[in-house]
VMD Tcl script that draws the C-alpha trace (Angstrom):
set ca {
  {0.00 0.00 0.00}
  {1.50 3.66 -0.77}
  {1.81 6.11 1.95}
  {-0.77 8.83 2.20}
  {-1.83 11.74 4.24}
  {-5.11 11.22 6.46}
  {-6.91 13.78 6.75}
  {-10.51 14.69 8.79}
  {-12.32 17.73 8.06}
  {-15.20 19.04 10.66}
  {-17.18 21.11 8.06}
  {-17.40 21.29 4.47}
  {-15.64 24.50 4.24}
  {-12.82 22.91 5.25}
  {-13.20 19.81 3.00}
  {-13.84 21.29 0.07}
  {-10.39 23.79 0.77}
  {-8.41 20.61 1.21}
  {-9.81 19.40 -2.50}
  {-8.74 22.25 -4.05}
  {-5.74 22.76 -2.73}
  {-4.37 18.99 -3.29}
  {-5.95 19.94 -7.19}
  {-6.96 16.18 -7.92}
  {-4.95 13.85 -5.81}
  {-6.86 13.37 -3.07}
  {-9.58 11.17 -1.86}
  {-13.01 11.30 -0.13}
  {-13.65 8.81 2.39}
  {-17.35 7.92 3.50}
  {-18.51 4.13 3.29}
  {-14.63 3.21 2.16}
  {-15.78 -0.25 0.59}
  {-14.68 0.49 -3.35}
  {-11.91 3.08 -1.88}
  {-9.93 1.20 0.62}
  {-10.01 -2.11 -1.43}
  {-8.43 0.35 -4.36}
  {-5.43 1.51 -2.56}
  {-4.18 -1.82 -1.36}
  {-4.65 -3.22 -4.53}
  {-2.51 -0.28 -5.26}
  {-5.43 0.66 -8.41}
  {-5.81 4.11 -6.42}
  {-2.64 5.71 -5.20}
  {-3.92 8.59 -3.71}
  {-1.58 10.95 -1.97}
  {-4.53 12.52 0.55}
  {-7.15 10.67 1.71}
  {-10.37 13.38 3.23}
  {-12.58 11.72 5.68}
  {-15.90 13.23 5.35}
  {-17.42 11.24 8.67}
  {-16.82 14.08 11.08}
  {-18.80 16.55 9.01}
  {-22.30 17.38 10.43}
  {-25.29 17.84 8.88}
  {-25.06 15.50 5.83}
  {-25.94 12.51 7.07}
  {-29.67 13.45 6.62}
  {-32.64 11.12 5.69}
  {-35.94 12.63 5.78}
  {-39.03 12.90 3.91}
  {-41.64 15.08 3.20}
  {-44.63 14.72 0.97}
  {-43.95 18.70 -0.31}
  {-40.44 18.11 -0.55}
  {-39.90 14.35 -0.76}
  {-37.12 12.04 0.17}
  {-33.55 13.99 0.82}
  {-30.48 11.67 1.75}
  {-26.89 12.57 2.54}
  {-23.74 11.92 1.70}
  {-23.61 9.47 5.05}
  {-26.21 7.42 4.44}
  {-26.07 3.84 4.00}
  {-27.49 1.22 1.62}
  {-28.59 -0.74 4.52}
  {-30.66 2.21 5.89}
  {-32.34 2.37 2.48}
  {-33.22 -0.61 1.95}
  {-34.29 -1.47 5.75}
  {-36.53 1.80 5.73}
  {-40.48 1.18 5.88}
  {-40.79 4.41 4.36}
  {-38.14 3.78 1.31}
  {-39.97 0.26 0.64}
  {-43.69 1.98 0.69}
  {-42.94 5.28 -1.28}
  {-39.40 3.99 -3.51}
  {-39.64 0.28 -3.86}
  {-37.57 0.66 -6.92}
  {-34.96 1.87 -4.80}
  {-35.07 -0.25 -1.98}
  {-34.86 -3.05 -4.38}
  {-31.17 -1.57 -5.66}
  {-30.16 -0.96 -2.55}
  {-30.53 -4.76 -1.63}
  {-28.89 -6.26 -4.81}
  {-25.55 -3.97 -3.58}
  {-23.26 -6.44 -2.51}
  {-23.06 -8.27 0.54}
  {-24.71 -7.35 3.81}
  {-21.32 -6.53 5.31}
  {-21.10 -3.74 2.73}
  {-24.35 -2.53 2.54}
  {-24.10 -1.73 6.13}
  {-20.64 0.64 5.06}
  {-21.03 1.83 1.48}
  {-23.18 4.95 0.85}
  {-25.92 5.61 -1.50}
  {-23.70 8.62 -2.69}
  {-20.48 7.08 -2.91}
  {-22.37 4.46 -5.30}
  {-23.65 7.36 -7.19}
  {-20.29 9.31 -7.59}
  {-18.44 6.23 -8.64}
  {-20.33 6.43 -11.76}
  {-20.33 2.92 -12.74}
  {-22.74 2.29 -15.90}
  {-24.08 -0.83 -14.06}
  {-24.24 0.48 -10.45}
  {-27.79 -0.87 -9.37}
  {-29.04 2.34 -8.03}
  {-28.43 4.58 -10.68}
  {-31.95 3.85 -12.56}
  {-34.29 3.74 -10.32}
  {-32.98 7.14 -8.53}
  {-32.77 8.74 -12.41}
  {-36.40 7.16 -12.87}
  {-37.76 8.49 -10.03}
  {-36.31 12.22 -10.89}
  {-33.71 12.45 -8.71}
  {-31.06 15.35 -7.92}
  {-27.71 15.45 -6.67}
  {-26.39 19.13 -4.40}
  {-22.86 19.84 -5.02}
  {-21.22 21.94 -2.31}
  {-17.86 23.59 -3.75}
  {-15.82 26.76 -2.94}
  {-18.48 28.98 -4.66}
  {-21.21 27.82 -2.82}
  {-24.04 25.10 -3.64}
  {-25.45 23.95 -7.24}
  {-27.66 21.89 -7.68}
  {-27.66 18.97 -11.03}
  {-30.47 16.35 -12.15}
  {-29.14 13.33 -11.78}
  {-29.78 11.83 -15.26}
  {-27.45 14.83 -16.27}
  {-24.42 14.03 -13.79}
  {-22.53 11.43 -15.37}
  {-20.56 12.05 -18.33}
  {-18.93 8.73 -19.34}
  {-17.54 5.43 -17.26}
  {-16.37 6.51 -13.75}
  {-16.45 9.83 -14.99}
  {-18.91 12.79 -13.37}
  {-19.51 16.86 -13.38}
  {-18.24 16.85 -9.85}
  {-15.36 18.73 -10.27}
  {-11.75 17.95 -7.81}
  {-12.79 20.62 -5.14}
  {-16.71 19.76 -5.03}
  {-18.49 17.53 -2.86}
  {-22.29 15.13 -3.45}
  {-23.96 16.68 -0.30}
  {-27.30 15.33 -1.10}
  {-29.60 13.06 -2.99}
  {-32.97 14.15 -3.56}
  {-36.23 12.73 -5.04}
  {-39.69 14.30 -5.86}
  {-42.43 12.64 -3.61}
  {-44.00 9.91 -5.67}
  {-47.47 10.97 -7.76}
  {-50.45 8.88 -6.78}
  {-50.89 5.73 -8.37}
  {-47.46 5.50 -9.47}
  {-45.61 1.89 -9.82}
  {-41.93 1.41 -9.25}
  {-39.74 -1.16 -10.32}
  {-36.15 -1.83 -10.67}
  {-35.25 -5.27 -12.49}
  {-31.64 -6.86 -12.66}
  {-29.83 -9.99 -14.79}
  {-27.25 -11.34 -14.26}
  {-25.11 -14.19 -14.17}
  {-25.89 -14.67 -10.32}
  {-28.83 -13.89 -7.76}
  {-26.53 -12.51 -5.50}
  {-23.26 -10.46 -5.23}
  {-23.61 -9.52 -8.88}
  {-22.96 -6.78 -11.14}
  {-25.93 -5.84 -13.48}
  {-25.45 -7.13 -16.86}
  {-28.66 -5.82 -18.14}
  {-30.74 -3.54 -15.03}
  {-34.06 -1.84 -16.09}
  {-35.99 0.81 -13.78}
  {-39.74 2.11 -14.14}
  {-41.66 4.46 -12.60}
  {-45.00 4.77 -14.32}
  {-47.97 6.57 -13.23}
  {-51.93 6.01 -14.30}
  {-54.87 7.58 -14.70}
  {-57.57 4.68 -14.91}
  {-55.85 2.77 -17.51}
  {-54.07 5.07 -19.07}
  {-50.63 5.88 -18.58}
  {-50.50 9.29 -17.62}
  {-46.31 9.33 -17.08}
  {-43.65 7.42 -16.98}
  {-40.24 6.76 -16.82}
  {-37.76 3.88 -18.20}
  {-34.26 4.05 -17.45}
  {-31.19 1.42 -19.11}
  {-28.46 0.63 -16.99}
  {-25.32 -1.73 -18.06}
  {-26.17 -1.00 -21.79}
  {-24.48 2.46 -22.43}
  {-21.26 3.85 -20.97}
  {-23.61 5.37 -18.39}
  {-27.54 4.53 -17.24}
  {-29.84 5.99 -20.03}
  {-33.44 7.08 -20.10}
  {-35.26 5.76 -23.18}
  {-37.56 8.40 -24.50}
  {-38.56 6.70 -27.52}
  {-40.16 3.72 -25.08}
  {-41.54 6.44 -23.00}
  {-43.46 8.25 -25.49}
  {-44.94 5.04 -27.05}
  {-46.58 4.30 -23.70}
  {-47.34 8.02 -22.64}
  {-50.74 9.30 -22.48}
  {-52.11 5.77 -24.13}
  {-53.66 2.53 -22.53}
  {-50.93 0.85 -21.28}
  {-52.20 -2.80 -22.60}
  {-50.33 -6.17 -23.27}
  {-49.40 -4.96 -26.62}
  {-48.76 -1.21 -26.12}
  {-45.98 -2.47 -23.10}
  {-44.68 -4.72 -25.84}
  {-44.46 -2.19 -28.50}
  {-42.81 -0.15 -25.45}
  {-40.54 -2.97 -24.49}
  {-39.05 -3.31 -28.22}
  {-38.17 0.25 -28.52}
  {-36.01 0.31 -25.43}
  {-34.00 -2.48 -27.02}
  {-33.43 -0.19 -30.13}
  {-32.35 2.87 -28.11}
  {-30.51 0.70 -26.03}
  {-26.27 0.67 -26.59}
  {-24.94 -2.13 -25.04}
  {-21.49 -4.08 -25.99}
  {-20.06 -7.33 -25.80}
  {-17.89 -8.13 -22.86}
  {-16.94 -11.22 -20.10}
  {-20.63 -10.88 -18.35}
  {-22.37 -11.45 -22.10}
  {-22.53 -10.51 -25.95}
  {-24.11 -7.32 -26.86}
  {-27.46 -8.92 -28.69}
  {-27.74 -10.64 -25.80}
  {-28.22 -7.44 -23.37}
  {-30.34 -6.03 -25.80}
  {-32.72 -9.37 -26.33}
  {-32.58 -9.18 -22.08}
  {-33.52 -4.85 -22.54}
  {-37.02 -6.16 -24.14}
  {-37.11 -8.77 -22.10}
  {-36.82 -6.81 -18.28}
  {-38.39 -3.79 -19.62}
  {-41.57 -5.66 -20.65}
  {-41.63 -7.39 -17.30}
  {-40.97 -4.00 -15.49}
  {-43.46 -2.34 -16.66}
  {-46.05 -4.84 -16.14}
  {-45.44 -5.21 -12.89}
  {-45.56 -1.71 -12.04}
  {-48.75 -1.08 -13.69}
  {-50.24 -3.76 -11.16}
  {-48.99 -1.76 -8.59}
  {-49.90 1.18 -10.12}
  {-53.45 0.27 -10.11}
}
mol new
graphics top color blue
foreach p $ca { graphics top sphere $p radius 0.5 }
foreach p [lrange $ca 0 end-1] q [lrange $ca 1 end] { graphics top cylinder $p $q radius 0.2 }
display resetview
């Protein structure tokens, strides 16, 4: 393991200042469960190391039905996915949350530190994007605030810039009769990453689908929404053969390569496939 500086910030004045001024070679430390593994595998060689634990005031989980569901930068998978109020109002999420790794982790890694390590199939990436969710950036101008869906830029890669911290998630308060689902193949039930993971949130009037929202993760260098699936469902009755037609045009807009987890026509045969399914099931609920 290389030799690095520790270092433990109480406020995020301070932790932002050390970002800046180590311009790039430093890094944050929250849950620690991709981070620590990194450096002594010696694929991270940080020279600073910023604990953000100390900090107060971002380890927040709250909702509101005005304001909805706000989590910070503290908070673990295990709290999402335990919460009665994630698994009534975000099922979607709560779902992700679960399929992250072992227990042991879950209990560790945070929702944000998932979020900002930008993997293309990290499990809670679509359902958060589906359900509308925001990210707060806290920097050394102040706070900004980004949709989520616009954050990532490529594999691993973000618009959090070096001296800029994720503060907060949050996510809209779900719309009556809304159904949320989040979906995941691969090769095992457990312990797995996604190699096809489909999200829906989908929201009806009688039966007609008054909104929804279908998000692609594993199939694009980072989670996608698919508009083109969206609109055929949209305003229209959402039967057996409209979710169909809905299902196929996810697999076109879909942009998935071949690699060791499975061939690119596969993922998009298992896009049609999971998207169909999602969005069945989350009518029922709907309704």
């Amino acid at each position: 393991m290389r030799r690095f500086e520790y270092h433990e910030p109480r406020t995020l004045q301070d932790a932002v200042a050390l970002l800046g001024r180590f311009d790039g070679k430093a890094s944050v430390l929250a849950g620690g469960t991709d981070l620590l593994v990194e450096i002594k595998e010696q694929l991270r060689r940080p020279l600073h190391v910023v604990n953000i634990k100390k900090i107060p005031g971002i380890d927040a989980f709250s909702y509101d039905e005005r304001s909805g569901l706000r989590i910070g930068a503290l908070v673990t998978a295990r709290a999402l996915e335990t919460s009665p109020m994630v698994l009534a109002k975000y099922p979607a999420l709560a779902q992700a949350a679960r399929e992250l790794g072992s227990i042991q982790i879950r209990n560790r890694a945070t929702l944000i530190g998932n979020v900002c390590r930008a993997s293309p199939s990290a499990d809670t990436l679509p359902p958060l994007i589906a359900d509308g969710a925001s990210v707060k950036l806290f920097g050394p101008a102040g706070e900004r605030s980004v949709a989520l869906e616009k954050f990532f830029t490529g594999p691993g890669q973000t618009l959090l810039a070096p001296n800029e911290l994720v503060t907060e998630i949050s996510i809209p308060a779900p719309a009556p009769h809304t159904g949320k689902v989040y979906l995941k193949h691969g090769r095992r039930k457990a312990m797995e990453l996604a190699t096809v993971g489909v999200a829906v949130a989908l929201t009806m009037e009688g039966e007609r689908c008054r909104d929804v929202s279908i998000v692609l993760g594993a199939v694009a260098p980072t989670p996608i929404r698919a508009p083109g699936a969206e609109a055929v469902l949209r305003g229209a009755i959402a039967d057996a053969e409209r979710i169909a037609t809905a299902a196929r045009a996810a697999r076109s807009e879909a942009r998935p390569i071949s690699n060791v987890r499975a061939s690119a026509e596969y993922r998009g045969e298992m896009v049609e496939v999971l998207t169909r399914r999602a969005l069945e099931r989350a009518r029922e609920l709907a309704r």
